[in-house]
C-alpha positions as CSV (number, residue, x, y, z in Angstrom):
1,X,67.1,137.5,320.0
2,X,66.0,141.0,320.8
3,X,67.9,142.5,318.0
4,X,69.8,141.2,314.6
5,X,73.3,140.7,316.1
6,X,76.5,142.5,315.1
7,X,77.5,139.8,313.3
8,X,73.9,140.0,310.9
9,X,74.4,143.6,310.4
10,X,78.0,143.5,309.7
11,X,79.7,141.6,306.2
12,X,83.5,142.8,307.1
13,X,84.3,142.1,310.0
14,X,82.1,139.8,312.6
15,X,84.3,140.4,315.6
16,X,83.6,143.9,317.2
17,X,86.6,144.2,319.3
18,X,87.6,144.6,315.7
19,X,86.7,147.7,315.1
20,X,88.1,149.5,317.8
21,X,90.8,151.3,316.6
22,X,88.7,152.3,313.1
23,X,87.2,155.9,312.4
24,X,83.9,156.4,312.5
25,X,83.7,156.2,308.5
26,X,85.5,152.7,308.6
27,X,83.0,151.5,310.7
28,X,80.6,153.0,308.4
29,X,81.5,150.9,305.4
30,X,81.0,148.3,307.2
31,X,77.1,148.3,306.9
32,X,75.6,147.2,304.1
33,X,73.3,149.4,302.0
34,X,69.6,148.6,302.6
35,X,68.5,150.4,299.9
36,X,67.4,149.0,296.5
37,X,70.2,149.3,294.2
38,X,67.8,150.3,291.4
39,X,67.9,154.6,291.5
40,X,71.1,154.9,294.2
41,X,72.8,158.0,293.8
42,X,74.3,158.7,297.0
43,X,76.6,157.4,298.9
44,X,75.1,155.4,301.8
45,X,78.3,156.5,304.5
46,X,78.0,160.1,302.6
47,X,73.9,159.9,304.1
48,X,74.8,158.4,307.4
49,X,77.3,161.0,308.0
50,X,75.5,163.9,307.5
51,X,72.4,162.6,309.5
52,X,75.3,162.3,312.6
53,X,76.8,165.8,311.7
54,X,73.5,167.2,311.6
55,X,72.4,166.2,314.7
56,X,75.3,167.1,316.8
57,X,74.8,170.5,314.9
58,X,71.8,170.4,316.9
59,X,68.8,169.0,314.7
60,X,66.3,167.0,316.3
61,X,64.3,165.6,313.9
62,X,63.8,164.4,309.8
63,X,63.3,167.6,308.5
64,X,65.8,169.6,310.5
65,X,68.6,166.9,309.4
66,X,67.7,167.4,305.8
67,X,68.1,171.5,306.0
68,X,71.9,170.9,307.5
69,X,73.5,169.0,304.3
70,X,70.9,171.0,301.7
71,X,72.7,174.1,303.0
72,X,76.2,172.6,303.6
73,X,79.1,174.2,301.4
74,X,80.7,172.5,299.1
75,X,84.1,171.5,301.4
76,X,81.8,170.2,303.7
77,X,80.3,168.2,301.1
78,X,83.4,166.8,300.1
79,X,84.4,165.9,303.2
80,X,81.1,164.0,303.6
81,X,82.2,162.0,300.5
82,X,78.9,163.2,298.6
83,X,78.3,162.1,295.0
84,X,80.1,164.1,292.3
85,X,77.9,165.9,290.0
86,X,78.6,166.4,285.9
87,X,80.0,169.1,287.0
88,X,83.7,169.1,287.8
89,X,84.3,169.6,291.4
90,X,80.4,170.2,292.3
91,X,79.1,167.7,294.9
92,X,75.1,167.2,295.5
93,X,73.9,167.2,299.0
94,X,71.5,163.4,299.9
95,X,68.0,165.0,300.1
96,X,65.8,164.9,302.7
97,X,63.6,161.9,301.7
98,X,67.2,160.1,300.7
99,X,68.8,161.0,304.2
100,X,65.0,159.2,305.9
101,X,64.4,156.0,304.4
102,X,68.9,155.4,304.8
103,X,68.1,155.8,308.9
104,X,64.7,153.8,309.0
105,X,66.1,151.5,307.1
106,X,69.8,150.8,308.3
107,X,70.3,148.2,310.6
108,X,69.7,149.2,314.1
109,X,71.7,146.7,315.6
110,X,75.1,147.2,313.1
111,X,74.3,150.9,313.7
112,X,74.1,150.8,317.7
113,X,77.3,148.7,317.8
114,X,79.6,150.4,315.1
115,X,78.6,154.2,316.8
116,X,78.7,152.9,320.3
117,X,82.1,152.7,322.7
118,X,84.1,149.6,323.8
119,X,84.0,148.2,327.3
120,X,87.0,146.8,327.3
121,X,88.5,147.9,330.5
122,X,86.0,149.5,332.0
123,X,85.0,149.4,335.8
124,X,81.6,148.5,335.1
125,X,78.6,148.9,332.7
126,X,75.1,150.4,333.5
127,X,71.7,148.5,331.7
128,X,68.4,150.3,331.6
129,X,65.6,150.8,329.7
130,X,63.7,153.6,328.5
131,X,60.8,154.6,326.1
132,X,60.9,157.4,323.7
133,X,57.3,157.8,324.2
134,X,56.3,159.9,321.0
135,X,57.2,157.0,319.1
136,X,53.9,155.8,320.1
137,X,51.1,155.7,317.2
138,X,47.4,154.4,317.8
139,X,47.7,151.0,319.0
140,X,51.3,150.6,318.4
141,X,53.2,151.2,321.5
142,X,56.2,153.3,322.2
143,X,59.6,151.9,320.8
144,X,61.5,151.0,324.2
145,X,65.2,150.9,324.2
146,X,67.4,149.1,326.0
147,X,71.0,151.1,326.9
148,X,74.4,150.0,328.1
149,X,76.6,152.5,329.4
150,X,80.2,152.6,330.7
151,X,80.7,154.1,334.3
152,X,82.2,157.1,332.5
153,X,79.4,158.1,330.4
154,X,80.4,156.4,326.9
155,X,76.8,153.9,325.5
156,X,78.1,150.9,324.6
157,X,74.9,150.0,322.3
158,X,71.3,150.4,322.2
159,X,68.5,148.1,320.9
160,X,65.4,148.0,320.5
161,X,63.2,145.8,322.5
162,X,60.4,143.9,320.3
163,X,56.6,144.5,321.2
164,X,55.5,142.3,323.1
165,X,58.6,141.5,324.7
166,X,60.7,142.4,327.6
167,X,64.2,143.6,329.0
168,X,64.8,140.7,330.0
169,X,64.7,138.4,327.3
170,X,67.1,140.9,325.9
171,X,69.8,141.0,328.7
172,X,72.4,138.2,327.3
173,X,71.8,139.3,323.4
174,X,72.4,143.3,324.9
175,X,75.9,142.3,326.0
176,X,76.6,139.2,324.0
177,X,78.8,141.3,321.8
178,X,81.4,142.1,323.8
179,X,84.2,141.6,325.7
180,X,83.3,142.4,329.7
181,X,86.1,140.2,331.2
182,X,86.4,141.6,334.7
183,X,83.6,144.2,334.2
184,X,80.6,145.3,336.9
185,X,77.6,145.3,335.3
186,X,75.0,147.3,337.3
187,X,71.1,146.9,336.8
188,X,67.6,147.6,338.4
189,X,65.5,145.1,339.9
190,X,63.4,144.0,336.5
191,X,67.3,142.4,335.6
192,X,68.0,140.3,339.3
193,X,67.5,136.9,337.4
194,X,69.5,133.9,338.2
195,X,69.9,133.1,334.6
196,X,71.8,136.8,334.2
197,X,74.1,136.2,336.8
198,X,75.5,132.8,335.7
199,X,75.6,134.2,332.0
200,X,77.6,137.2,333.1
201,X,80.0,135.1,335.3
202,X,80.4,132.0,334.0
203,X,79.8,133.0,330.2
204,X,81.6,136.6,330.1
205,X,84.1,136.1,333.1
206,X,82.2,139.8,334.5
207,X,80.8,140.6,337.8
208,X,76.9,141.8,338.3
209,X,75.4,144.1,340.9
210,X,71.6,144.3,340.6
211,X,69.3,145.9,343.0
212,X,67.3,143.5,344.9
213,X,63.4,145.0,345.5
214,X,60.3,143.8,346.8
215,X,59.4,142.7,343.2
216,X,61.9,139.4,344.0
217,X,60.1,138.9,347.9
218,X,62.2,136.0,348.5
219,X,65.0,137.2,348.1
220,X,63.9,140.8,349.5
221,X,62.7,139.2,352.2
222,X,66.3,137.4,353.3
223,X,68.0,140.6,352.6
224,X,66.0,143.0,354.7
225,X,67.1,141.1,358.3
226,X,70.3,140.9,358.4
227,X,72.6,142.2,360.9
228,X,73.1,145.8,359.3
229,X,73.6,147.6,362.4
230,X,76.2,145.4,363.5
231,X,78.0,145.5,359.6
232,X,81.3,147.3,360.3
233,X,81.9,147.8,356.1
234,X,80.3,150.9,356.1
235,X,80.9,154.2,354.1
236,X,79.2,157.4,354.2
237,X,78.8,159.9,351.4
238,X,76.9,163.8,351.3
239,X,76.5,165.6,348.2
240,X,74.6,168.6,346.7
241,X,73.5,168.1,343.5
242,X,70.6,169.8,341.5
243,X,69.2,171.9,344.1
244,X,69.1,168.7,346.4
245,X,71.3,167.6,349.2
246,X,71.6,164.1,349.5
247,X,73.4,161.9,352.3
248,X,74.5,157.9,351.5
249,X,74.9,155.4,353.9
250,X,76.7,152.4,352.1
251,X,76.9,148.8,354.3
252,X,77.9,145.9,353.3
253,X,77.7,142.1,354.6
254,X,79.2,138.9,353.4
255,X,76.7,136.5,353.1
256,X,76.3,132.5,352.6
257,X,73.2,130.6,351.9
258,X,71.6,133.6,350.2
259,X,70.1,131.1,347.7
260,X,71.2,133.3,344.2
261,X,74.3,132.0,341.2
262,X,77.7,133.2,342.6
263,X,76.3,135.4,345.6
264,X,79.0,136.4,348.7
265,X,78.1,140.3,349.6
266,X,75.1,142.2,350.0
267,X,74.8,146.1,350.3
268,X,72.6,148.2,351.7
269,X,72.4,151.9,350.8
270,X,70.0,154.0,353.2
271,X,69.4,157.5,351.2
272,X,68.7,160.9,353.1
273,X,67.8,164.1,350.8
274,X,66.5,167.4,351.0
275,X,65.4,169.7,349.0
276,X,67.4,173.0,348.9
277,X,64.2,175.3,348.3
278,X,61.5,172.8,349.4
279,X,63.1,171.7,352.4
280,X,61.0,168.4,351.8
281,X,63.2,165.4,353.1
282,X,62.9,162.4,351.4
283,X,64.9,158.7,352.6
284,X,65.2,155.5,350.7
285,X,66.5,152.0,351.2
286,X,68.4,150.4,348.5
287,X,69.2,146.9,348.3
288,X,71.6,145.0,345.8
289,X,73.9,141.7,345.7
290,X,76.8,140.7,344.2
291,X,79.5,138.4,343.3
292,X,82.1,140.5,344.3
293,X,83.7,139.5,347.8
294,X,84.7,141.7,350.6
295,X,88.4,142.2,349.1
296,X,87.3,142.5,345.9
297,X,84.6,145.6,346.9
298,X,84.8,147.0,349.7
299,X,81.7,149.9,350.5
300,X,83.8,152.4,349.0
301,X,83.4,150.7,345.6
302,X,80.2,149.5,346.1
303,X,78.7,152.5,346.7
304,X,80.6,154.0,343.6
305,X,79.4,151.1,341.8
306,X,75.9,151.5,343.0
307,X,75.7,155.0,341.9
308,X,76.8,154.3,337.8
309,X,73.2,152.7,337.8
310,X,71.8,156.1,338.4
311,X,74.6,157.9,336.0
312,X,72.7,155.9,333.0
313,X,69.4,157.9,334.5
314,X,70.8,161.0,334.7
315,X,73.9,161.3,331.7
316,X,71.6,159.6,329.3
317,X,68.2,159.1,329.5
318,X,67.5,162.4,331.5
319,X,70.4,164.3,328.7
320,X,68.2,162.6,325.3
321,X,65.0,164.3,326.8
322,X,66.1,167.8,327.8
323,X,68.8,168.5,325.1
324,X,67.0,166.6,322.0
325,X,63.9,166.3,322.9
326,X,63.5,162.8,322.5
327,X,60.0,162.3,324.0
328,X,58.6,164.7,321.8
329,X,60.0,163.6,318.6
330,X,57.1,161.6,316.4
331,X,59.7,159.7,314.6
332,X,58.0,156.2,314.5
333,X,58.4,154.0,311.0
334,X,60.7,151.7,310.2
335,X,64.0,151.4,312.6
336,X,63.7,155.2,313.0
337,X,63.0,155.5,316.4
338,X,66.2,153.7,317.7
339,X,68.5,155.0,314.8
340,X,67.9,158.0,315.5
341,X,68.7,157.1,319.2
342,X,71.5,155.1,318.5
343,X,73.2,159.2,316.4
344,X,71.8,161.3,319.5
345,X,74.2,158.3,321.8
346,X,76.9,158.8,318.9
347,X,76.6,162.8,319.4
348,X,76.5,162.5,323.4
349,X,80.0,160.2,323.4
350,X,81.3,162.3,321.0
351,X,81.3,165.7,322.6
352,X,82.3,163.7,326.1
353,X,85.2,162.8,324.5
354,X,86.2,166.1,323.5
355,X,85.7,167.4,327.0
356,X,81.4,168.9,326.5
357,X,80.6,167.4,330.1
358,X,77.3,169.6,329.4
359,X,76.1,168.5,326.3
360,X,73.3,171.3,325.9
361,X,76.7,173.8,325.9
362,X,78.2,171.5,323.6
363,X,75.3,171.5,321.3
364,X,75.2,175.4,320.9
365,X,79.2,175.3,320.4
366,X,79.3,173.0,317.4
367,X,75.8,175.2,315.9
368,X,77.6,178.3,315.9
369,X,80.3,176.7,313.5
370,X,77.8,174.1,311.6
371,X,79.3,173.0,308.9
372,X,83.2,172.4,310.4
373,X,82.7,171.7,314.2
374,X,80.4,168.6,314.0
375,X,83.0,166.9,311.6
376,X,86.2,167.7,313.2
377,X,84.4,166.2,316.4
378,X,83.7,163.1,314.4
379,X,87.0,163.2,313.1
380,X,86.1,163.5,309.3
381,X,89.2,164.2,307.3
């Protein structure tokens, strides 16, 4: 296993589908206290709360979480559910050192899968991986994380990936969880196994999608001569995005004897961009396979499909480096790293669902009201 499961982490309820239609701080309670009951004085959900309020207020690291509850009024407090004082109707804020040994220390797994969205009924689910490269410390590498995302945007979960493992001995614990009857799940080359494909059809009822590279050469190799002129599935997309026009040629084949779990259709996507100020043209072939047939996918979904791969890139990966600054962040003890991955994910969905398609905008909108916008988004009473 590549993380403790949800079932480890969590002592109310072992089924996540579960939890689905809980708020965020009945999830919460679900998580046992790491911390030494000797000296508690804070509520642990109190803690975890304002670590996620914080951060959609915009901090970014330990110290900048601890300033938001220190200077917090006291309604905000209360709606935190912070310890009572001796004083009648004073609450004290969780200090800085209190609010950083409750997120290296919480469980990263529970965490990830209490803050993360469902699956259930989506069109498919993105897998990558990515490292938050400050993380890194002498010889100890970089924490990488592996992230499942729904086509609209919405992380699933996140774990951590042990040193001195991979992504792929990951893959089946990653989605384990959950409930992905009917679902696409889209991933890059390092996840075209055999042994993923029969565990997401036969073991989760989904569908997969992987893109097939010259990393697998057999199967590259049988992929690259086929009839693809002659493919009369085709489907052809242009858009400008970024200061880049790009154009998508979708085809698609069904295909027998491929000599992979559950195979019937293969795609190919030929990519033509340009750069708007460069005028440097770029064109890639992409290559993927699937257990979809013909009715099931035509290229129209395929190459919809095709392109939620790169949404994890672009809505996640590429959004937790420019508007936190992920990379830079030196956060590396304990489960830190991914914690504090798993509440910038939390902060991400959250303003989604509250329409903040840019999440930079939606960061500066909830930091000019700090102490009320972050927990009506979270829906603290």
């Amino acid at each position: 296993m590549c993380r403790k499961s949800a079932t480890a982490c969590l002592v109310k309820s072992p089924a996540l589908e579960g939890v689905a239609g809980l708020s965020l701080v009945e999830r919460l309670r679900m998580l046992p206290d790491p911390r030494r009951r000797r000296g508690v004085r804070h509520p642990f959900v109190a803690v975890l709360l304002a670590a996620a309020s914080a951060v959609i207020a915009g901090a970014r690291s330990y110290a900048a979480i601890g300033q938001w509850p220190a200077s917090a009024p006291q309604h905000a407090l209360a709606r935190l559910g912070a310890r009572v004082t001796g004083t009648p109707g004073v609450r004290a804020a969780p200090g800085p050192a209190t609010i950083r040994r409750g997120i290296a220390l919480v469980c990263p797994g529970g965490l990830a899968d209490l803050t993360g969205a469902s699956p259930g009924g989506a069109d498919s689910v993105a897998v990558d991986g990515k490292a938050a490269r400050g993380s890194r410390h002498g010889q100890t590498p970089a924490a990488h994380l592996l992230a499942a995302m729904t086509g609209d945007g919405q992380t699933v979960t996140q774990p951590r990936v042990p040193d001195k493992t991979s992504e792929i001995t990951c893959f089946a614990a990653l989605l384990g969880p959950y409930d992905l009857s009917g679902v696409t799940v889209t991933a890059d080359a390092l996840h075209t196994h055999r042994d993923h494909a029969r565990f997401l059809v036969e073991e989760k009822n989904a569908h997969y999608l992987p893109v097939v590279k010259a990393s697998q050469p057999g199967l590259h190799r049988r992929l690259r001569p086929l009839p693809w002129k002659d493919a009369t599935a085709r489907r052809y997309d242009r858009e400008v995005s970024h200061g880049h026009r790009e154009t998508r040629v979708t085809r698609a084949l069904t295909v027998t004897g491929l000599d992979f779990p559950h195979a019937v259709q293969a795609m190919r996507v030929l990519r033509h961009g340009t750069g708007l100020k460069t005028g440097k043209c770029s064109r890639q072939t992409v290559y993927a396979i699937t257990d979809l047939t013909s009715q099931q996918a035509p290229p129209q979904r395929l190459g919809r499909l095709a392109r939620s791969q790169r949404t994890i890139e672009n809505r996640l990966h590429l959004v937790r480096d420019t508007a936190f600054r992920e990379d830079a962040s030196k956060i590396r003890t304990g489960h830190g790293p991914e914690n504090m991955a798993t509440l910038r994910n939390l902060a991400i969905n959250t303003l989604r669902q509250h329409g903040h398609h840019n999440i930079a905008a939606g960061l500066r909108h909830a930091s000019y009201d700090p102490f009320n916008r972050p927990l009506n988004l979270l829906n603290i009473p």
